[in-house]
Wavefront OBJ file of the C-alpha trace (Angstrom):
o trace
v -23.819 11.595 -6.440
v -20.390 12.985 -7.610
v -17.223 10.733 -8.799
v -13.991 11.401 -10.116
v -13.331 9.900 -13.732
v -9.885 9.271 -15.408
v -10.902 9.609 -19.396
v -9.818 6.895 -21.564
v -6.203 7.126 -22.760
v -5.753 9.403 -20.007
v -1.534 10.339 -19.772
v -1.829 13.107 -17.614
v -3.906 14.967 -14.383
v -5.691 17.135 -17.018
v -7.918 13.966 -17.620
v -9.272 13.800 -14.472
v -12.835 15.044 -14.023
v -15.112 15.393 -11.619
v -19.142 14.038 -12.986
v -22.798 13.791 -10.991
v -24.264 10.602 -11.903
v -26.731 8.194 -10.171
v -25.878 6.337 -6.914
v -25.404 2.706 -7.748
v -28.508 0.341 -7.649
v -26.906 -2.293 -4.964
v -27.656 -5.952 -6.767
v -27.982 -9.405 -5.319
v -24.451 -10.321 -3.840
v -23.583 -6.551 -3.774
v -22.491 -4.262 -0.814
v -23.286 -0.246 -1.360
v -21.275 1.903 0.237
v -21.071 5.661 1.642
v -17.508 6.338 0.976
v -15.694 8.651 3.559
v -12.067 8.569 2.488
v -9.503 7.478 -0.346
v -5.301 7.164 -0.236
v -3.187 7.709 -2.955
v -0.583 5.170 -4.427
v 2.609 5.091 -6.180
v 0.389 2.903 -8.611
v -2.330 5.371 -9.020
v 0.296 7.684 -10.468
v 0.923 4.861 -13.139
v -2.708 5.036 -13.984
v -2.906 8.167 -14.357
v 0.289 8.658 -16.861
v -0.640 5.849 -18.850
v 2.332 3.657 -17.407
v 0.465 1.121 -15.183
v 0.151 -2.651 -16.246
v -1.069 -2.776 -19.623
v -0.800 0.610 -20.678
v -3.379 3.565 -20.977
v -6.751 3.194 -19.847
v -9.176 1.759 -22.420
v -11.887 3.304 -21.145
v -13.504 6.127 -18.743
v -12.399 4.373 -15.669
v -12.938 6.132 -11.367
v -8.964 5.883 -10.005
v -8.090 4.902 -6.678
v -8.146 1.082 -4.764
v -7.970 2.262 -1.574
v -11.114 3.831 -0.079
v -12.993 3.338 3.546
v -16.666 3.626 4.033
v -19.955 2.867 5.761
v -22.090 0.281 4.688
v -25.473 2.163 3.246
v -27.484 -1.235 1.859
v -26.827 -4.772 1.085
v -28.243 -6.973 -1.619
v -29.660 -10.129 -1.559
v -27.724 -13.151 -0.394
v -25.068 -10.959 1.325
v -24.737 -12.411 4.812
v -20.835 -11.116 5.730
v -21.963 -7.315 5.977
v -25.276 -5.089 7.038
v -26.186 -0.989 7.016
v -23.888 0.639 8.939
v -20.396 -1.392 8.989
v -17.778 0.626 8.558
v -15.638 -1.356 5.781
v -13.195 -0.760 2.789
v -12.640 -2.592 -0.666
v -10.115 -4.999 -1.655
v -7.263 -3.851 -4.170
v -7.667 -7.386 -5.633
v -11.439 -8.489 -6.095
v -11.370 -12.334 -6.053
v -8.765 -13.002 -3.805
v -9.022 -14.302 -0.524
v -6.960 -16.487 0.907
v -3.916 -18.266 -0.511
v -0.969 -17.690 -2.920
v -1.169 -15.371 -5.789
v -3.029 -16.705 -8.562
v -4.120 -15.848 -11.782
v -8.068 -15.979 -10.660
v -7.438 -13.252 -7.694
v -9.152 -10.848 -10.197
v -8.849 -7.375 -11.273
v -7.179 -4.256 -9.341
v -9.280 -1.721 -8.280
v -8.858 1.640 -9.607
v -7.428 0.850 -13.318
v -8.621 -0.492 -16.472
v -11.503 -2.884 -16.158
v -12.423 -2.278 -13.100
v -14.037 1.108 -11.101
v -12.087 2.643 -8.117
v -13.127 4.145 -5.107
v -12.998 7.638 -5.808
v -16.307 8.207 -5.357
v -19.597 9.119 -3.246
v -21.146 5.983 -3.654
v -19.587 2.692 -4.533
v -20.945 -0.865 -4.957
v -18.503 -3.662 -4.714
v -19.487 -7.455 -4.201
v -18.953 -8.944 -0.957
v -15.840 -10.685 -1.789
v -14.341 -7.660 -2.368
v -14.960 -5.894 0.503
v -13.422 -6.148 4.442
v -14.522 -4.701 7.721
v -12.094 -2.347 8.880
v -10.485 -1.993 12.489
v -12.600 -0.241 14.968
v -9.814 1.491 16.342
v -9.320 3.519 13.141
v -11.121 6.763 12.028
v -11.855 6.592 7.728
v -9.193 8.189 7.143
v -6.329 6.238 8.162
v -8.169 2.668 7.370
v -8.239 4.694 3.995
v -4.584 4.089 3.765
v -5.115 0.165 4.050
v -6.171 -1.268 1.554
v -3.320 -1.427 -0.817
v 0.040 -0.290 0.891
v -1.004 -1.146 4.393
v -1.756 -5.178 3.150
v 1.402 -5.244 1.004
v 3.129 -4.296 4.088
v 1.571 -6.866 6.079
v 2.435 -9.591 2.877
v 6.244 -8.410 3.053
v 6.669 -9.108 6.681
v 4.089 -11.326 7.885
v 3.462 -13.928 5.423
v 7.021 -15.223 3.912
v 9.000 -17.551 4.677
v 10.287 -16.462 8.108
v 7.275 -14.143 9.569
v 9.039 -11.757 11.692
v 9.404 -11.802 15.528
v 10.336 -10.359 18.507
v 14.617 -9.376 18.220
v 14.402 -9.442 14.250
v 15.897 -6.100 11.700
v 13.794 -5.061 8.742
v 14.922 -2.357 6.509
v 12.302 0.035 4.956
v 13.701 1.831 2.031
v 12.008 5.522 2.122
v 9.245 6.958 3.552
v 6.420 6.444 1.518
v 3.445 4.549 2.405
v 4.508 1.526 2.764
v 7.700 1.997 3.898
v 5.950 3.728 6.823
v 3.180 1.073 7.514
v 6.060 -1.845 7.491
v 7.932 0.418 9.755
v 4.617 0.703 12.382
v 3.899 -3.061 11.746
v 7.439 -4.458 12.240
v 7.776 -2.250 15.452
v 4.410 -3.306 16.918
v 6.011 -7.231 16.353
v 9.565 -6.199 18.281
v 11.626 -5.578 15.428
v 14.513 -3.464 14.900
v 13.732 -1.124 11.769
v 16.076 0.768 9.805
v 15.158 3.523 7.531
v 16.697 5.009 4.377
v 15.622 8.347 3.530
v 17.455 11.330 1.554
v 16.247 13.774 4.288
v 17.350 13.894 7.820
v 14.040 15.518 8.658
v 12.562 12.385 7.609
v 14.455 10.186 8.962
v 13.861 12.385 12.813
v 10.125 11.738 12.016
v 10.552 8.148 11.503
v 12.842 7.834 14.634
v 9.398 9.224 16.465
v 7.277 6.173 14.621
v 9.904 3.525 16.129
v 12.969 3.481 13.966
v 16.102 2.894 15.376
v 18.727 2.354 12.703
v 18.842 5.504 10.084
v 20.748 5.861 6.555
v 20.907 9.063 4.662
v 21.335 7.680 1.181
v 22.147 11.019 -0.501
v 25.314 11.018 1.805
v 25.767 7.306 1.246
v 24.826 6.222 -2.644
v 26.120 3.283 -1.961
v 23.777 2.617 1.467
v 23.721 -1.580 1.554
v 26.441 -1.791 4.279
v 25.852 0.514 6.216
v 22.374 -0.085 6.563
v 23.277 -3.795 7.308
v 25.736 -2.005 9.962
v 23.141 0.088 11.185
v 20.915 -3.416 12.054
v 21.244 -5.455 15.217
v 22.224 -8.492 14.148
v 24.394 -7.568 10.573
v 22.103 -7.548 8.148
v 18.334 -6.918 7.493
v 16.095 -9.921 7.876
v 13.245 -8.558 5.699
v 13.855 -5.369 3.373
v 10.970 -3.312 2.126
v 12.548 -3.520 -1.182
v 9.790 -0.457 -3.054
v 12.661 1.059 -4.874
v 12.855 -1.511 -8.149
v 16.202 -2.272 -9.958
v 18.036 0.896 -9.185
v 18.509 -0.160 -5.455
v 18.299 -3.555 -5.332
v 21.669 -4.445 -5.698
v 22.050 -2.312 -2.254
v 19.223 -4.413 -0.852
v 21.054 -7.648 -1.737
v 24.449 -5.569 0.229
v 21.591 -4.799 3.718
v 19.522 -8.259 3.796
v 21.284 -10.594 6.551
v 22.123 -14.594 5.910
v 19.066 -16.225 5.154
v 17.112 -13.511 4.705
v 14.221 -12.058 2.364
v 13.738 -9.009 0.091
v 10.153 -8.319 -0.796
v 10.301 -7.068 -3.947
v 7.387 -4.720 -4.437
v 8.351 -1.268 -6.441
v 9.316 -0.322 -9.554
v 9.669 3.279 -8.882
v 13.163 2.554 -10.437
v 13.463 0.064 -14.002
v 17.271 0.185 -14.402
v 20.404 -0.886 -12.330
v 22.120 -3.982 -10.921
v 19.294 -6.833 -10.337
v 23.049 -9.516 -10.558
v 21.629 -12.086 -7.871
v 25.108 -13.225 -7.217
v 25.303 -11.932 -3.256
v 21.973 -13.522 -2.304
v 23.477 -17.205 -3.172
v 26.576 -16.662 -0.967
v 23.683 -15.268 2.050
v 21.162 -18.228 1.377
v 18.694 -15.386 1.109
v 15.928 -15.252 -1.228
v 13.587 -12.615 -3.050
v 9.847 -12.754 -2.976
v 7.811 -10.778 -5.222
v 5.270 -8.943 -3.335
v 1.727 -7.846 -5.580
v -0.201 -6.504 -2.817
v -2.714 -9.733 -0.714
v -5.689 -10.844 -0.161
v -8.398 -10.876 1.927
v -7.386 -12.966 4.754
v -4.113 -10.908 5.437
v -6.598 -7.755 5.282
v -8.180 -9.351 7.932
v -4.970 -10.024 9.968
v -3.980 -6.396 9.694
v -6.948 -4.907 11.089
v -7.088 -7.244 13.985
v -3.050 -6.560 14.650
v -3.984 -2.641 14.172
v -6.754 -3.057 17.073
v -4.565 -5.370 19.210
v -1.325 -3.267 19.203
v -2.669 0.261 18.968
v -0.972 0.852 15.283
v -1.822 3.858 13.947
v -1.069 5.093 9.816
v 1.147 7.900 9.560
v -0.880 10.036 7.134
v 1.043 13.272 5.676
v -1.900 15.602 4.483
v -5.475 15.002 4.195
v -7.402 17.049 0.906
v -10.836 17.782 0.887
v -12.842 15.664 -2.487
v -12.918 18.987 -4.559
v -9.305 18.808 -3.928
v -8.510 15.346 -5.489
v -5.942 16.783 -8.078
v -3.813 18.400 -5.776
v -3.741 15.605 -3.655
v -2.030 13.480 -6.565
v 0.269 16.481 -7.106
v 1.210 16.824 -3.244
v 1.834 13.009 -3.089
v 4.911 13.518 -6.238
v 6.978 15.922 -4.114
v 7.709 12.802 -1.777
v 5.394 12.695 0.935
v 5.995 11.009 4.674
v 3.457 8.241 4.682
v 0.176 8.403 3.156
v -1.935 11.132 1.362
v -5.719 10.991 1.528
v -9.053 12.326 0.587
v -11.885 13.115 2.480
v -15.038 12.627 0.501
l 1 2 3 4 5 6 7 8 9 10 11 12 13 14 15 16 17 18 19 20 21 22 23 24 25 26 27 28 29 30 31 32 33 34 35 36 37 38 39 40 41 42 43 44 45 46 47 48 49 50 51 52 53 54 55 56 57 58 59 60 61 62 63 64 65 66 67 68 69 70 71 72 73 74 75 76 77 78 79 80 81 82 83 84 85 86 87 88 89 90 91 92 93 94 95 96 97 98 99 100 101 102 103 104 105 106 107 108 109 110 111 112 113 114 115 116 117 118 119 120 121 122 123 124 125 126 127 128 129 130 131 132 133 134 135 136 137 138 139 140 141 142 143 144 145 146 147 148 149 150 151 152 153 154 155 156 157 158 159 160 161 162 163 164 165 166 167 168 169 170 171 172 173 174 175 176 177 178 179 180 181 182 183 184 185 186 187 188 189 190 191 192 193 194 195 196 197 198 199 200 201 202 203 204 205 206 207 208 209 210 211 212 213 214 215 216 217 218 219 220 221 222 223 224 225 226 227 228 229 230 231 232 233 234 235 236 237 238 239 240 241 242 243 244 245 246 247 248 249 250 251 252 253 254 255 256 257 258 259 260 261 262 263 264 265 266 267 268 269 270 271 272 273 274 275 276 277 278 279 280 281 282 283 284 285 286 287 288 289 290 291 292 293 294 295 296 297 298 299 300 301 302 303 304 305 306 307 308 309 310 311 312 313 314 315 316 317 318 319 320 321 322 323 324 325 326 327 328 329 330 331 332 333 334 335 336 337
């Protein structure tokens, strides 16, 4: 089999080779899988460049925690799964239902623990979740991290949104994009920040109905809270980090939430002052678990959801794929392997 390698200390794309190696020997309490398709991450950039949670990589490590596949073999004692289920891993191995937790295990695709990059790929069954029928590989490819953080950030805080509620997606990245398709499918009114009118047309075509150019409008809190239905956001998608969360805290409504997942930013505002005068809160978002996994893929086949995926790049092609995805791509990128 082939796989895709990120060398230890890697800081750059230049470390990433492609090696033939043995297919995994599936043990007991193991799940082998045929994999047909990766997605790219902000976070897979991180590990890449050496700037992910806790540094470089310490050792020859296969990149990626989103991947989609058919089930090849099972070892013994695995009951959940058989040969041919079509399934995908779990960013986060050991956890499956419940709050975050310091036992939910290592991340995919980073140091200490193999990614999905590859041919072949044995995971146990804890970490691994049938994926909705309705989806080819390819877009349940783009699941597995940014599609379950989306589902986290609006369907599992506080105040799960309904039918008549306004969540604000900052961007049009991947998760920006699956929130969008998510809250729409539940009734929401979504607004969308982008820099690019283009992108902005394309997300009006996914379900958007509130649009703010933030190139035009640096300073885009209000008048994404004026672009709402109701005067302010409910739920924002909050990927951008400290540079525009002090806009979030201008766009979430009274009583709202901001999941807090990116850090694509490190510096700016983070004053908390105007969320004490809404009654809103923040929630710190680190992708899910298994159960909300579970919930997405049944949603997906229920409501006819589909993943906006940019550009798909043949395996050979992995490296331009992570260059492609830096020039700001609408929605997902993926690999066919």
């Amino acid at each position: 089999m082939k796989k895709y390698v990120l060398k230890a200390g890697s800081t750059s794309l230049e470390s990433l080779v492609i090696i033939e190696c043995d297919e995994p020997k599936v043990k007991p309490g193991e799940v082998l899988i045929r994999v047909h398709a990766c997605s790219l991450n902000f976070r897979d950039q991180a590990v890449v460049t050496g700037n992910y949670f806790g540094g470089v990589l310490t050792e020859d490590t296969v990149p990626l925690s989103d991947g989609a596949g058919e089930v090849v073999a099972v070892g013994d004692g695995v009951t959940e799964f058989k040969a041919g289920d079509r399934v995908a891993g779990l960013f986060f191995q050991n956890w499956h239902d419940g709050p975050p937790n310091p036992a939910a295990g290592a991340a995919l695709g980073a140091s200490g623990c193999n990614g999905m990059l590859a041919e072949y790929v044995a995971l146990p069954e804890r970490g691994v979740v049938k994926i909705a029928d309705s989806l080819s590989y390819e877009e349940a490819a783009t699941l597995p991290c940014a599609g379950v953080t989306a589902w986290n950030a609006l369907m599992c805080g506080r105040n799960p949104i309904k039918v008549g509620d306004c969540v604000c997606v900052l961007g049009t990245g991947g998760v920006s994009m699956l929130a969008l398709g998510i809250a729409h499918a539940a009734g929401a009114h979504v607004v969308v920040t982008s820099s690019s009118d283009e992108k902005l047309e394309r997300a009006k075509k996914l379900g958007a109905s509130g649009f703010v150019n933030y190139r035009n409008t640096p300073q885009w809190g209000p008048e994404a809270a004026a672009a709402s239905n109701k005067g302010g956001a409910d739920v924002v998608v909050e990927v951008g980090g400290a540079g525009t969360l002090a806009q979030s805290m201008q766009a979430v409504n009274f009583n709202g939430e901001i999941a807090l997942i990116g850090v694509l930013t490190r510096d700016g505002d983070t004053t908390p002052h105007p969320l004490m005068m809404k009654g809103s809160s923040i929630r710190g978002i680190f992708v899910g678990n298994k159960t909300m996994a579970r919930d997405l893929a049944a949603a997906i086949d229920v409501n006819g959801m589909k993943p906006a995926v940019d550009k798909v790049f043949p395996f050979k092609e992995a490296a331009e794929a992570y260059r492609y995805q830096t020039r700001g791509a609408f929605g997902k990128v993926v690999i066919r392997v």
